[in-house]
C-alpha positions in Angstrom: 153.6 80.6 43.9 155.9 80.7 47.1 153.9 80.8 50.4 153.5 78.1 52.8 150.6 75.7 54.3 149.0 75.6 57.6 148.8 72.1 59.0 145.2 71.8 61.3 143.9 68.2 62.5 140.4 68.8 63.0 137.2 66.3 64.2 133.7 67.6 63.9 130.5 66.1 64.9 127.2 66.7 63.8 128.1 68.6 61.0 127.4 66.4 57.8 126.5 68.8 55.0 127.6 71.8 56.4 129.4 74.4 55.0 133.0 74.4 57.1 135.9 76.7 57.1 139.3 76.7 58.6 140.2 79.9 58.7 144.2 80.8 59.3 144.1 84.2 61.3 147.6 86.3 61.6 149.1 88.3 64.0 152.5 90.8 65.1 153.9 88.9 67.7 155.2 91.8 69.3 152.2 93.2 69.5 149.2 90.7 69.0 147.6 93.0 66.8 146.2 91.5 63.3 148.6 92.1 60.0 146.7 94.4 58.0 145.9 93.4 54.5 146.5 95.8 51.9 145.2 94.2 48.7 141.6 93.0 49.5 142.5 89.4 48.2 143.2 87.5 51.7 141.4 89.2 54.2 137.9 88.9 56.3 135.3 92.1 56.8 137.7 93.6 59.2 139.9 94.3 56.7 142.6 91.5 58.3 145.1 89.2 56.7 143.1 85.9 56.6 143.2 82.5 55.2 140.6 79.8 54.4 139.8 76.3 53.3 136.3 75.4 52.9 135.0 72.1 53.2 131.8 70.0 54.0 131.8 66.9 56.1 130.2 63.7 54.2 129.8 62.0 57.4 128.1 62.6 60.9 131.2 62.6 62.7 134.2 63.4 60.3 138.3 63.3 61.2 140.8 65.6 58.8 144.1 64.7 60.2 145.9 67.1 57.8 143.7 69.8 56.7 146.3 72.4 54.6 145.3 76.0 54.4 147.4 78.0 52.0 148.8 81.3 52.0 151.1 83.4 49.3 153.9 84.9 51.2 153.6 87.8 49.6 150.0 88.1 50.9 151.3 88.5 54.3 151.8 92.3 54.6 154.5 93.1 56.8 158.0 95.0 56.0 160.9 93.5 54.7 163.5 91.8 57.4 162.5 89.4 59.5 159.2 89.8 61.6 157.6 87.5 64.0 154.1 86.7 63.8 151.4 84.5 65.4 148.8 82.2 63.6 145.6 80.3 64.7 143.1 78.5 63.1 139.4 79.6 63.6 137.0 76.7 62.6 133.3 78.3 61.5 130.3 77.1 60.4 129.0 79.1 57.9 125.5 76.9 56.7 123.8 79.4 58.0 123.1 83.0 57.2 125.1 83.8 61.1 128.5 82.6 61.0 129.3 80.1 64.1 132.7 79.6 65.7 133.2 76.2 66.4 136.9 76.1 67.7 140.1 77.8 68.2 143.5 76.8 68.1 146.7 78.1 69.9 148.6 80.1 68.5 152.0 79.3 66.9 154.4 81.5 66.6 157.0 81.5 63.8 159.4 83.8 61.9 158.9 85.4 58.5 162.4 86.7 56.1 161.3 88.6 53.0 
């Protein structure tokens, strides 16, 4: 399946056993606004073009120096040509029934040919 991975280094504390996710958020560079999905298979509540890994820390204080998050290229709905968008990574905590943002990335822009 073409599509590419998003590199993330990420350290938590306090979070053995919990129920982790990077998620890879995307965005028009042009005009920050979130790509749209259009398929329902990539996407958060809001109906945006999203990305996850999950994972669960074994240890009290845990270190992923290359945690990949993986996304078809097809997945990300924009039209043919060459578009530039914007990702970051969104790290949540999701062990409990309300969702908790534990850090944000900067964004990184890059170009996308289809």
């Amino acid at each position: 399946m073409k599509g590419f991975n998003i590199h993330a280094a990420v350290e938590v504390g306090n979070c053995k056993g919990g129920k982790l996710r990077a998620a890879a958020q995307f965005f028009d560079a042009a005009t920050g606004k979130p790509i749209k999905d259009q398929d329902g298979r990539f996407c958060n509540p809001a109906g945006e073009v999203v990305t996850e890994h999950h994972f669960t820390p074994r240890h009290r204080k845990s270190t992923y120096t290359d945690l990949k998050i993986f996304i078809p290229e097809r997945q990300l709905h924009v039209p043919r040509g060459v578009t530039k968008l914007k990702c970051r990574v969104v790290l949540i905590d999701r062990s409990s029934s309300r969702p908790v943002r534990l850090a944000r990335s900067e964004e990184v822009s890059f170009r996308l040919k289809k």
